[in-house]
C-alpha positions as CSV (number, residue, x, y, z in Angstrom):
1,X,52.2,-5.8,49.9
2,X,55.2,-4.3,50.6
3,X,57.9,-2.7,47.6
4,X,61.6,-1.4,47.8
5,X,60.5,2.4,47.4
6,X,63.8,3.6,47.4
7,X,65.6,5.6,44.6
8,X,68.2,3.9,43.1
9,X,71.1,6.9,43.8
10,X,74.3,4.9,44.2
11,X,76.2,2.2,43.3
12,X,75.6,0.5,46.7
13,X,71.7,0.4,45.9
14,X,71.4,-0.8,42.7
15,X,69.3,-3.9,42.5
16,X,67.0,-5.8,40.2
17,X,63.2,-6.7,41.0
18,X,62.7,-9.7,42.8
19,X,59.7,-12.7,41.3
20,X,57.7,-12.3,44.4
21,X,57.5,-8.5,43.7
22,X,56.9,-8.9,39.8
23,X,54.0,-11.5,41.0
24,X,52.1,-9.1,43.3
25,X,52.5,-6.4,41.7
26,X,51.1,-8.2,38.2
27,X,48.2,-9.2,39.8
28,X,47.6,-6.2,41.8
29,X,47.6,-4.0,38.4
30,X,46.0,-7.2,36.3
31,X,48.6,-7.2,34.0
32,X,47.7,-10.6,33.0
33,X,46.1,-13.5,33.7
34,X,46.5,-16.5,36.5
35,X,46.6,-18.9,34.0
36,X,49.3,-16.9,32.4
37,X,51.2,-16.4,35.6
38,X,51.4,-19.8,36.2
39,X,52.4,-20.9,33.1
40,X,55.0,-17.9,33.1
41,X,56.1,-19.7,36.4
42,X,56.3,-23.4,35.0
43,X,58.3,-22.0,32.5
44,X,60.9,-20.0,34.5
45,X,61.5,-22.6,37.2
46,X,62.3,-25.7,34.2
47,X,64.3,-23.9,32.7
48,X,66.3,-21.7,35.3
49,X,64.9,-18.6,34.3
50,X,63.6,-15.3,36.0
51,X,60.0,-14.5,35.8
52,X,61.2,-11.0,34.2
53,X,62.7,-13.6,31.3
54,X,60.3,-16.3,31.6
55,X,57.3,-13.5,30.1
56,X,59.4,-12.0,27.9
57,X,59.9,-15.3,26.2
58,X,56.5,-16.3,26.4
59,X,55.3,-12.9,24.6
60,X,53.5,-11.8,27.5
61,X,55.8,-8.8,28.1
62,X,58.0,-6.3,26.3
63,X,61.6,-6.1,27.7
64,X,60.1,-2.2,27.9
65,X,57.1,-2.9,29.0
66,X,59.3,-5.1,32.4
67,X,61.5,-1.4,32.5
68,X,58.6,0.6,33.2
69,X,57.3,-2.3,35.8
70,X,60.6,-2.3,37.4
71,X,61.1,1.7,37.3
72,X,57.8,1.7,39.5
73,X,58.1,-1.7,41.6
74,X,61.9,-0.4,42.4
75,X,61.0,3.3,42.6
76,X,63.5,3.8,40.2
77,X,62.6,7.4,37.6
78,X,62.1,6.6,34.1
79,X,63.3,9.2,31.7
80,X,62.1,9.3,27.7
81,X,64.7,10.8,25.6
82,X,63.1,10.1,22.4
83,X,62.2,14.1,21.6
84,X,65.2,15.6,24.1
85,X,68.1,16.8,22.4
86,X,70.8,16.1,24.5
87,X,73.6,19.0,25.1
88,X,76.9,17.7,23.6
89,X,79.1,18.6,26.6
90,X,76.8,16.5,28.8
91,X,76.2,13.5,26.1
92,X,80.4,13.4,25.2
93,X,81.0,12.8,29.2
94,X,80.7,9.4,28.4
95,X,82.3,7.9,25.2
96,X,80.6,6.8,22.1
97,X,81.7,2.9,22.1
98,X,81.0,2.7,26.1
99,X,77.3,4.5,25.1
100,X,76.7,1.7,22.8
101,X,78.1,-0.8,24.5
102,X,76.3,-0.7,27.6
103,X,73.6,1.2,26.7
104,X,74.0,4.1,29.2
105,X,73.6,7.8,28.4
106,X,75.0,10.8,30.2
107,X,71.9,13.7,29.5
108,X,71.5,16.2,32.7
109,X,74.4,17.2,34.9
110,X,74.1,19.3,37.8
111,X,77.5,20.9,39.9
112,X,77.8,17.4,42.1
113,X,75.7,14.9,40.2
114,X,75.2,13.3,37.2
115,X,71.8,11.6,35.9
116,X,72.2,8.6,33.5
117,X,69.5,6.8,31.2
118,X,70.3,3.0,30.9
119,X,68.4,-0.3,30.0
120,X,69.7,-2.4,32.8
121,X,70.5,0.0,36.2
122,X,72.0,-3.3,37.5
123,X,74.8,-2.8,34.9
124,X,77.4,-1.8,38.0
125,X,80.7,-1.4,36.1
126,X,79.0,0.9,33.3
127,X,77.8,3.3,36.5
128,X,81.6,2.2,38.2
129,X,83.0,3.3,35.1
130,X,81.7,6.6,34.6
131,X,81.6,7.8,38.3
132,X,85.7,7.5,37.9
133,X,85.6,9.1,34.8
134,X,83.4,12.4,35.3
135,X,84.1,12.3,39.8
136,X,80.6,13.2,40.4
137,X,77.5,11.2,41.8
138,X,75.5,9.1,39.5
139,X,71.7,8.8,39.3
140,X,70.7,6.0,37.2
141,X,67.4,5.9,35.5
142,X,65.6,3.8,33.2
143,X,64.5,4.0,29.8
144,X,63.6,2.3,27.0
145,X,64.9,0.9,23.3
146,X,63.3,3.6,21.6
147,X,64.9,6.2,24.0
148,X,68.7,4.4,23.9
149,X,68.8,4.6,20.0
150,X,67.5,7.9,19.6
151,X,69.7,9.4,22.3
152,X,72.9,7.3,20.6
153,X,72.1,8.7,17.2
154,X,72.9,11.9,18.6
155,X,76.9,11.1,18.7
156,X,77.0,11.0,15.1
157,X,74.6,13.9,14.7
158,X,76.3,16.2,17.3
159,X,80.0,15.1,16.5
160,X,79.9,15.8,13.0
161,X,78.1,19.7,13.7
162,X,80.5,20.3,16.6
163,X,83.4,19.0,14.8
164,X,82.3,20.5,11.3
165,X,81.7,23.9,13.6
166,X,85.4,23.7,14.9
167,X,87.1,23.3,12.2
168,X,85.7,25.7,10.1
169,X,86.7,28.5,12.9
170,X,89.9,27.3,12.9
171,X,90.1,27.4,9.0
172,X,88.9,30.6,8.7
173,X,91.9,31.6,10.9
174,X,94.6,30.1,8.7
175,X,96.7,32.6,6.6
176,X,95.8,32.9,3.2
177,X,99.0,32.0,1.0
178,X,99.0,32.7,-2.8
179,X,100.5,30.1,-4.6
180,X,103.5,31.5,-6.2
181,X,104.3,32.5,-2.6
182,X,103.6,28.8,-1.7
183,X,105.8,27.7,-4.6
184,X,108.8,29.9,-2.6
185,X,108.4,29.2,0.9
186,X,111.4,27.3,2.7
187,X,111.2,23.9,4.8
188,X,111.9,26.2,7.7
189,X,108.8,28.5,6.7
190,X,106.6,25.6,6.3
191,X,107.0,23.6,9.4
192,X,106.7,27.2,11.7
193,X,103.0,27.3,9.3
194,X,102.7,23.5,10.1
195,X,102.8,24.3,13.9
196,X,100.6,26.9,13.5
197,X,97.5,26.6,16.5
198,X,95.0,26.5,14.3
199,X,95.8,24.0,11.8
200,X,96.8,22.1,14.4
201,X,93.6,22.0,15.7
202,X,92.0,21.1,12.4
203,X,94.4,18.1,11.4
204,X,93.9,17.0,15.2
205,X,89.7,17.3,14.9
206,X,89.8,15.3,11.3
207,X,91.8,12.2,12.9
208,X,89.3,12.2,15.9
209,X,86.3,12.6,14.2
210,X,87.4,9.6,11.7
211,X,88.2,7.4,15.1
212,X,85.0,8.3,16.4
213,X,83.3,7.3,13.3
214,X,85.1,3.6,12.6
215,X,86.9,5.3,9.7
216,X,89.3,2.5,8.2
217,X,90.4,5.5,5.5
218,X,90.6,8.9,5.4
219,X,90.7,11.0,1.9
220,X,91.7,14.5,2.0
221,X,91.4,15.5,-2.4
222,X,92.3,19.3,-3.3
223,X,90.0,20.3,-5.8
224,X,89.7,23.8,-8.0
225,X,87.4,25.9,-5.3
226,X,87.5,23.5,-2.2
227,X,89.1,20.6,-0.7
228,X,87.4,17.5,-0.2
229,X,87.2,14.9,3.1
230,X,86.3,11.5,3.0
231,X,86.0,8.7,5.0
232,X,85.5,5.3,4.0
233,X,83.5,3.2,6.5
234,X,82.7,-0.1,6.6
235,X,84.4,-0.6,2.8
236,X,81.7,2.6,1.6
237,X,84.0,5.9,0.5
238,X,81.4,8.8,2.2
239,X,82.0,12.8,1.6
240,X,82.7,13.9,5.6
241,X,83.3,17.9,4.9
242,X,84.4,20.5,2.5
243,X,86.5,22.7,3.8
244,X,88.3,25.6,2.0
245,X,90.8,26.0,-0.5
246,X,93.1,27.8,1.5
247,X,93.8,25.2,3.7
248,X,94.8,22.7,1.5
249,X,98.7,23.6,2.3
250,X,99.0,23.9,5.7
251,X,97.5,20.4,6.4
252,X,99.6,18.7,3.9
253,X,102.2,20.4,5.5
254,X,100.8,19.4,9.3
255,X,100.4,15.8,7.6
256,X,104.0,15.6,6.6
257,X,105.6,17.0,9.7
258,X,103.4,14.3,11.9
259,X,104.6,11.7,9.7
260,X,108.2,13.0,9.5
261,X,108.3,13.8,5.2
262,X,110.2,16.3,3.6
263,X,108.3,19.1,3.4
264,X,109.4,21.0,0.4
265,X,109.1,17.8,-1.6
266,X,106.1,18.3,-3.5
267,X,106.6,16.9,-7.2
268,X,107.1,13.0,-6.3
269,X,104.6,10.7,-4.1
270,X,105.8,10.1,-0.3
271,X,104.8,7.8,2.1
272,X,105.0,7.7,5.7
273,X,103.1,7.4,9.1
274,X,102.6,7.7,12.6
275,X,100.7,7.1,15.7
276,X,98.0,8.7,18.0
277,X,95.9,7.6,20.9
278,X,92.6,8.6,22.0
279,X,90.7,7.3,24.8
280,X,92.9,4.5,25.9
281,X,93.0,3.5,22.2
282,X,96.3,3.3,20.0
283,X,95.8,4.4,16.2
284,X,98.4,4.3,13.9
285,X,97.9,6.5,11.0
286,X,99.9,4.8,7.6
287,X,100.2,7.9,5.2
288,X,100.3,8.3,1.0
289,X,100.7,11.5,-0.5
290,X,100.4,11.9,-4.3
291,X,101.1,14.9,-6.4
292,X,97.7,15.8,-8.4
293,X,97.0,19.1,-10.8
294,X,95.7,21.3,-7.6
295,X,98.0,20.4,-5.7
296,X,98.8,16.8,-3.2
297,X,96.0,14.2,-1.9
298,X,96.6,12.2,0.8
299,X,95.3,9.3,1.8
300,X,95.4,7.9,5.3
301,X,95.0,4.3,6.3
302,X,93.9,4.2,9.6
303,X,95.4,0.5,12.1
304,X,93.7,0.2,14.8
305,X,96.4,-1.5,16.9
306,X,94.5,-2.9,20.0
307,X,93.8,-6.3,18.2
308,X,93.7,-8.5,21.2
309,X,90.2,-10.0,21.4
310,X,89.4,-11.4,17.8
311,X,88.6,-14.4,17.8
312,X,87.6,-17.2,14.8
313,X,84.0,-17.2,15.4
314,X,84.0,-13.0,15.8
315,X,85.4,-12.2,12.6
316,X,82.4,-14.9,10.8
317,X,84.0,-18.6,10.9
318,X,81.7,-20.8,11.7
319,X,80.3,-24.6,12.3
320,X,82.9,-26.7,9.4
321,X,84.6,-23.9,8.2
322,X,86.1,-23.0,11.7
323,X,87.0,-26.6,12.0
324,X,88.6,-27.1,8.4
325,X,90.7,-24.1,9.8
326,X,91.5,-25.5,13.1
327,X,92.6,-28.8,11.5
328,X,94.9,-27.2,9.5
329,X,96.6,-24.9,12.1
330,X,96.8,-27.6,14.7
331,X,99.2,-29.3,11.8
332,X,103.2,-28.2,12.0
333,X,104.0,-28.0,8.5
334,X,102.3,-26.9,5.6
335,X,100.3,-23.8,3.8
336,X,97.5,-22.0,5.3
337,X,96.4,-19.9,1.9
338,X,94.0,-16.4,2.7
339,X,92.7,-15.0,-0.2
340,X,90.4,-12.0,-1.9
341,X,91.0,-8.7,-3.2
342,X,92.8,-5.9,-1.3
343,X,90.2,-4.6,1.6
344,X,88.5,-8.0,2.1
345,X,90.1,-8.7,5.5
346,X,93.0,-11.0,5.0
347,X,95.2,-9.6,7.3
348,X,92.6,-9.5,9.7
349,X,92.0,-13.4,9.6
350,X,95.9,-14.1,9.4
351,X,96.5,-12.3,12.8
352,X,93.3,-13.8,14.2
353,X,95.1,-17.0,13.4
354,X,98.6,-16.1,14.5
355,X,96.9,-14.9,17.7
356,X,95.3,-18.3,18.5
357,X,98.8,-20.3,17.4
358,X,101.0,-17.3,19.6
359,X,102.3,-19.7,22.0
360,X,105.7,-19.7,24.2
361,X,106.5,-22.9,22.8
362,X,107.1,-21.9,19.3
363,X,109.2,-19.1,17.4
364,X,106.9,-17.0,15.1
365,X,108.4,-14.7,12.6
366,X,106.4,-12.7,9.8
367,X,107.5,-10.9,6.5
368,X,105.1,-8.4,6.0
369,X,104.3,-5.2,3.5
370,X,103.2,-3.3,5.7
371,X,103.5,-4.1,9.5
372,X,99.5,-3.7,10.3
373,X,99.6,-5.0,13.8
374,X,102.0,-5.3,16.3
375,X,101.5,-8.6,18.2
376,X,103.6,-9.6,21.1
377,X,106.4,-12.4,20.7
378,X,106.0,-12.1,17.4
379,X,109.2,-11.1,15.3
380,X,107.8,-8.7,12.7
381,X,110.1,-7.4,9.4
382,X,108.5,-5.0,7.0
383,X,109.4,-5.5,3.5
384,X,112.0,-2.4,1.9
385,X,111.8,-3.4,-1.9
386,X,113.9,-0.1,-2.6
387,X,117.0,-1.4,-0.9
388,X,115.9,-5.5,-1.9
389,X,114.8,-6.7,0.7
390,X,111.4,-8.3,-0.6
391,X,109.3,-11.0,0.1
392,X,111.6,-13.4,-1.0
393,X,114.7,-12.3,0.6
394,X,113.1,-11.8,3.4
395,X,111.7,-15.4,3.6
396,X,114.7,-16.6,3.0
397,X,116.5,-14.8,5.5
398,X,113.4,-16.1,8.3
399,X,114.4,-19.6,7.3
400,X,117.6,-19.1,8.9
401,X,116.1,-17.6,12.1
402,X,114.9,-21.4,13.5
403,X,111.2,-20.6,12.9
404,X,108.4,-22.5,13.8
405,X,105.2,-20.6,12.3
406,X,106.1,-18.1,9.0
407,X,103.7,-15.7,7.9
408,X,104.3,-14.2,4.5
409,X,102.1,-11.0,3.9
410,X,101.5,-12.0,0.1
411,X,102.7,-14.0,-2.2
412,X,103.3,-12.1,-5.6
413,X,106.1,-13.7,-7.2
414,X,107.1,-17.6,-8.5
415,X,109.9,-16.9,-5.9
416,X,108.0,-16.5,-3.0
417,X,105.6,-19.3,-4.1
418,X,108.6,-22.0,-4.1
419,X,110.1,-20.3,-1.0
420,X,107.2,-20.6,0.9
421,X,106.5,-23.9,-0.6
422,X,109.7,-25.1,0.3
423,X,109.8,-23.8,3.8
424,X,106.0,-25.8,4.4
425,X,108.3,-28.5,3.1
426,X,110.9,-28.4,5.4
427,X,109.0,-28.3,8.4
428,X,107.5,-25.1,9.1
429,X,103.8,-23.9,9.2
430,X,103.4,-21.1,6.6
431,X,100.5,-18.5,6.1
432,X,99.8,-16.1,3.8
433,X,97.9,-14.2,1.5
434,X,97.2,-14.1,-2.0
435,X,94.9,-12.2,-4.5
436,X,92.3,-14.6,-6.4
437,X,88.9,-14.2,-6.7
438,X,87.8,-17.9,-4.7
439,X,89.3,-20.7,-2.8
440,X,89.7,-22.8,-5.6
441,X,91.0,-19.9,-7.7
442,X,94.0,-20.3,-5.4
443,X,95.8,-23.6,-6.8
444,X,95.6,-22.4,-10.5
445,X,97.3,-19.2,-9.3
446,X,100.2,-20.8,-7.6
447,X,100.4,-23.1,-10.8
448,X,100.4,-19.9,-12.9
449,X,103.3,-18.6,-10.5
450,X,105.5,-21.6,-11.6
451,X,104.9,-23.4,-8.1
452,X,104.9,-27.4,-9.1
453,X,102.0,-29.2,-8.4
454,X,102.9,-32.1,-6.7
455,X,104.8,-29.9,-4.2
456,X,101.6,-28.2,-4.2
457,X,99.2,-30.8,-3.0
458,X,101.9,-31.9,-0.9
459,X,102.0,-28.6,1.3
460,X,98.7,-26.8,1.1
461,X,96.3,-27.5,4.3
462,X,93.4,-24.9,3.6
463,X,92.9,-22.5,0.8
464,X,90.3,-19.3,2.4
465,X,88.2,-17.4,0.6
466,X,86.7,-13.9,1.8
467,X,84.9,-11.0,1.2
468,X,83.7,-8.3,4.1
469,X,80.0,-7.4,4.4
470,X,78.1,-4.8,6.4
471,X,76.1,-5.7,9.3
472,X,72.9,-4.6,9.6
473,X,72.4,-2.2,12.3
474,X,69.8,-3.6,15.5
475,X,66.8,-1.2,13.1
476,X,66.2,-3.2,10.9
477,X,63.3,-4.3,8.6
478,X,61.8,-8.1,8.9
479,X,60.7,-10.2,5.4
480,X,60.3,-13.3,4.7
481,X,62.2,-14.6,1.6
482,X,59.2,-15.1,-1.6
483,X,59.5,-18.3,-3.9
484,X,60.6,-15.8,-6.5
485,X,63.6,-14.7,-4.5
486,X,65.0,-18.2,-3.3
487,X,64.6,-19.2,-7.6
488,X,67.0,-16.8,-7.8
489,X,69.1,-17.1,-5.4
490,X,69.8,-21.0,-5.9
491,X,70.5,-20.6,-9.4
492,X,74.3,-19.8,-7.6
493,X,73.6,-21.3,-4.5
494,X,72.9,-24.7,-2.6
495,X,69.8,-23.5,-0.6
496,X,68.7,-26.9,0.6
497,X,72.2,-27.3,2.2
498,X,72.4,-24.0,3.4
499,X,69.2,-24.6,5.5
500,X,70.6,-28.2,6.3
501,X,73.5,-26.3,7.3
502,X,71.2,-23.5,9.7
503,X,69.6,-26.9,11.2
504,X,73.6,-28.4,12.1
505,X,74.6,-25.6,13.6
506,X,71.1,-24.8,15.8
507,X,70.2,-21.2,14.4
508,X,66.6,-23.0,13.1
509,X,64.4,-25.5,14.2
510,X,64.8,-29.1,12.8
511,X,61.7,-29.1,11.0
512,X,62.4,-25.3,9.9
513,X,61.6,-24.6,6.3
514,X,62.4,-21.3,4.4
515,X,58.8,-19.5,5.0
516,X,60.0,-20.1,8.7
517,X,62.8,-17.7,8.7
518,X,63.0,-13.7,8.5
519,X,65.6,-12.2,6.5
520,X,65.9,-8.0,6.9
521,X,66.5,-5.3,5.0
522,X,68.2,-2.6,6.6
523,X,66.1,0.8,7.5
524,X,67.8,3.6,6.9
525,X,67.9,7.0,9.4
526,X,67.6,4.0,12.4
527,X,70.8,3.7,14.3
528,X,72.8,4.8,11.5
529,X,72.5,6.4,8.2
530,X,72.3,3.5,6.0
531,X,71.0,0.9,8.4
532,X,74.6,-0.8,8.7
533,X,76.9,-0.5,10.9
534,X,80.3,-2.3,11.2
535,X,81.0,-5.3,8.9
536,X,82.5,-8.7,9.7
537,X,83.7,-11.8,7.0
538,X,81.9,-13.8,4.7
539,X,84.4,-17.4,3.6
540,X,84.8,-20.4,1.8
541,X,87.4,-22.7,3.3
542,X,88.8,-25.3,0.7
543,X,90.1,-28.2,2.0
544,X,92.7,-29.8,0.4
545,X,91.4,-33.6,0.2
546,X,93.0,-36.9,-1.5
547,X,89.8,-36.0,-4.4
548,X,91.0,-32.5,-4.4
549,X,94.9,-33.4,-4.8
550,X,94.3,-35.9,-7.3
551,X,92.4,-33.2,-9.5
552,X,95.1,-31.1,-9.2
553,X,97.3,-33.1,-10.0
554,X,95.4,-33.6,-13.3
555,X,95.0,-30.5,-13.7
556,X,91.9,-29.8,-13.7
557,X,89.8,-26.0,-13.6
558,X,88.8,-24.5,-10.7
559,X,85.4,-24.4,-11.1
560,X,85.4,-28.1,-11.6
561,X,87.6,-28.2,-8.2
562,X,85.0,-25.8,-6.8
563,X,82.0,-28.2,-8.0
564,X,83.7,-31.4,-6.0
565,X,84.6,-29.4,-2.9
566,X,81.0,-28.4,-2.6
567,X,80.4,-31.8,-2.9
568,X,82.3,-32.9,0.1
569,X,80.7,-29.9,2.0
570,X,82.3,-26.8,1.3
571,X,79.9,-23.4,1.9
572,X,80.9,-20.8,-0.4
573,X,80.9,-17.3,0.1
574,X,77.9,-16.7,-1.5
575,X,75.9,-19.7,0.5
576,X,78.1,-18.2,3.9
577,X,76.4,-15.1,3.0
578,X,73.1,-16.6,2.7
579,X,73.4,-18.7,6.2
580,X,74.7,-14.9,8.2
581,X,71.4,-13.3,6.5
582,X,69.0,-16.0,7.5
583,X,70.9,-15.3,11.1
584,X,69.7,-11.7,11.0
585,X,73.5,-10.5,10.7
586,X,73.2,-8.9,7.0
587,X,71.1,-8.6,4.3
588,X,70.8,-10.5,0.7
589,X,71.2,-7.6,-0.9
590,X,74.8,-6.6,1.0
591,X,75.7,-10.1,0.1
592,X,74.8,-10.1,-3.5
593,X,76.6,-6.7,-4.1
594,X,80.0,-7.7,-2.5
595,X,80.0,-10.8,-4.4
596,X,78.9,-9.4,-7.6
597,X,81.9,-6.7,-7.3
């Protein structure tokens, strides 16, 4: 029997275990049985499979139990990082977000060479990658699941000391300014302070460490002894760092030079913004100040501008919900309607859309408040209320610009109802957002606004609604749902058609029942703090039906509109919630409290 002995110690020799070796060396070590083998072997040659996959199906074999195999068969080093604390220069070499995504750890660096613990060594462009990136040799090894997550949990643990580290230095460096001195100072004094080294630093450390850590807000809150940084991620507002009082001025002042504000202007709220980029990735920074008693808070909204790659199905559309939406974007007139409270991920889903419908065939123009994306092709105006141009002189003005596709970023106004209404009317495709509760909360809105409602029923396509829930992080805690539970659930919810629905779409077996599917709970300290991480959508997607139109035409509630578009098939949010829990996404309890907010 004869095995590939050699080290795995470049690019050029980096190759996965062939079946014939797996075989031997499985029955050599009597790993398992014959009968087992063979059955392995059935399996993997029906269905196209490797042996490697082929036991791992079957339960015969952990995928870490086919590392170590592979790591011996392959003479390739297998490294446990599970106890090791990895030096932070040596762990940052490679970034966070290419860590996680391919599962590849920098953790012992010598003057030419560079070892590297991964799950797959066959993973060339993660090893291409990082030999361009650091210029030394890479040594790949293997490890396992329990090594990866520990060994990734160390980004968050490391950045926020070594961050936390940094910045207090450079605070303790600031001058100290008394604040009937602060009170006098001139513009001039304050932006030479502003450009001061070390507040630079600091301001500079706070925006990185809120990239690095999916930040969609930042807080900065002066308080009587301290000043107070928070981050909100994934919709939860967290305390990042206290730092002291002292510094409280400069970085205001650092905030308002970056984001060009007058700097002596410290009685009346400002707004501004500005742009940074870090590792390939552009960030634009939208920036509130408000005047409060100790002094200004600010509030940053963080835009992460390199949308491209959304897609329907990634942001949580799904089975016929996605295809009530493509219907109604493959039509060129009418109203595509997005709806939900501020933070729920509107904007999100109408650029997702715009993206799909961004054609060279057709004009798009958008009225927005604020610009949140820049897309390509797309002719963006931001909304300047103090000089009136709003929504609704805006739209108007777009109407005379031969447009194809409008997008409205809210309508807030009876104006900018019938506008909109009126341009779906004419000929155009409209989308936009609005703030109601549901999907069928939408029409009674619009009514509310003035709109009519036989122009109503004549123009809306789809009314959306959304909320945004965590996911659960890949540590998570299996259960299986007790009677008790599902009686409470379907008081709100449709639980025989949201397993139907599971069975449509393929997640469950066709004879699947409720005892047959694990739900989680998420298990906090695992690979984050909480056991989420990230969040995506949860929708309802009315469609506007003859049944529908005719009820609104009669005016009828919107729960008794809800009630018939459930009964032509309509998930809503709370049953969508449901379906991405039973598919191991989120948890019940994430579900219930977003809805229940």
């Amino acid at each position: 029997m004869r095995f590939c002995t050699r080290r795995v110690c470049d690019l050029s020799c980096t190759v996965r275990i062939l079946d014939e070796q797996l075989k031997r060396f499985i029955l050599d070590a009597n790993l398992l049985t014959k009968a087992d083998l063979a059955s392995a072997e059935k399996i993997a040659k029906e269905e196209g499979r490797t042996l490697a996959e082929a036991l791992i199906a079957q339960g015969h074999m952990t995928e870490d139990d086919m590392r170590r195999v592979e790591s011996y068969v392959m003479g390739i080093p297998f490294v446990s990082l599970k106890n090791i604390k990895v030096d932070f220069e040596i762990l940052s070499l490679i970034p966070e977000p290419v860590a996680r995504t391919h599962n590849i750890i920098a953790y012992k660096k010598t003057a030419d060479t560079l070892e590297v613990a991964m799950l797959d060594t066959a993973d060339l462009p993660a090893i291409d990658f990082v030999k361009k990136k650091v210029g030394l040799k890479i040594l790949p090894r293997l490890t396992d699941t329990d090594s990866m997550r520990a060994a990734l949990r160390q980004y968050q643990k490391t950045l926020k000391d070594e961050f936390g580290d940094l910045i207090m230095k450079d605070a303790s460096a600031l001058k100290v300014i008394g604040g009937d001195e602060k009170e006098e100072m001139s513009e001039g004094d304050l932006k030479k302070m502003a450009e001061d080294l070390p507040v630079v630093r600091i301001v500079d450390t706070l925006l990185r460490h809120a990239i690095i850590q999916g930040a969609s807000d930042i807080h900065i809150e002066p308080a009587e002894e301290e000043v107070i940084v928070r981050y909100r991620i994934d919709g939860i507002l967290n305390d990042a760092m206290k730092l002291p009082k002292h510094v409280s001025g400069t970085i205001v002042a650092r905030l308002k030079v970056l984001s060009n504000l007058k700097l002596d202007q410290k009685r009346l709220p400002q707004d501004g913004r500005f742009k940074m980029e870090m590792d390939g990735q552009k960030v634009s920074f939208r920036v509130s100040m408000l005047p409060v008693f100790y002094g200004e808070k600010v509030v940053m909204r963080l835009l992460r501008e390199s949308r491209a790659g959304f897609s329907l199905e990634g942001i949580g559309f799904h089975g016929s919900t996605l295809e009530r939406i493509h219907r109604a974007t493959r039509s060129t007139t009418g109203i595509v309607l997005v709806t939900g409270p501020t933070g729920s991920g509107k904007s999100t889903s109408l650029y997702t859309i715009l993206d799909l419908l961004n054609t060279p065939e057709v004009n798009i123009s958008t009225i927005e408040d604020p610009i949140e994306y820049q897309m390509q092709r797309v002719n963006q105006s931001q909304v300047k209320p103090e000089i009136g141009f709003t929504f609704a002189a805006g739209l108007r003005a777009l109407m005379r610009q031969d447009p194809d596709i409008i997008m409205v970023g809210e309508i807030r106004d009876e104006e900018t109802a019938s506008l909109a209404i009126n341009a779906a009317l004419t000929g155009h495709l409209v989308l936009a957002t609005l703030h109601t509760n549901s999907a069928s909360g939408t029409v009674a809105r619009l009514i509310d606004m003035g709109a009519e409602a036989f122009l109503l029923v004549s123009t809306l396509r789809v009314a959306v609604g959304q909320r945004l829930v965590r996911k659960l992080s890949d540590d998570k805690q299996p259960y299986i749902l007790t009677k008790a539970e599902r009686d409470d659930l379907a008081v709100h919810a449709n639980l025989d058609f949201v397993l139907e629905t599971l069975k449509e779409e393929k997640v469950i077996k066709e004879n699947a029942t409720w005892n047959d599917i694990t739900f989680y709970h998420p298990k906090e300290n695992g690979d984050s703090e909480d056991g989420y991480k990230g969040r995506m959508g949860i929708h309802e997607v009315l469609a506007i039906t003859p049944t529908i139109k005719e009820m609104v035409l009669q005016r009828k509630t919107s729960d008794e509109i809800e009630a018939q578009a459930r009964k032509e098939g309509m998930l809503t949010m709370l049953e969508d919630g449901i379906y991405k829990a039973a598919k191991g996404l989120t948890s019940v309890e994430e579900v219930l409290r977003v809805i229940n907010e």
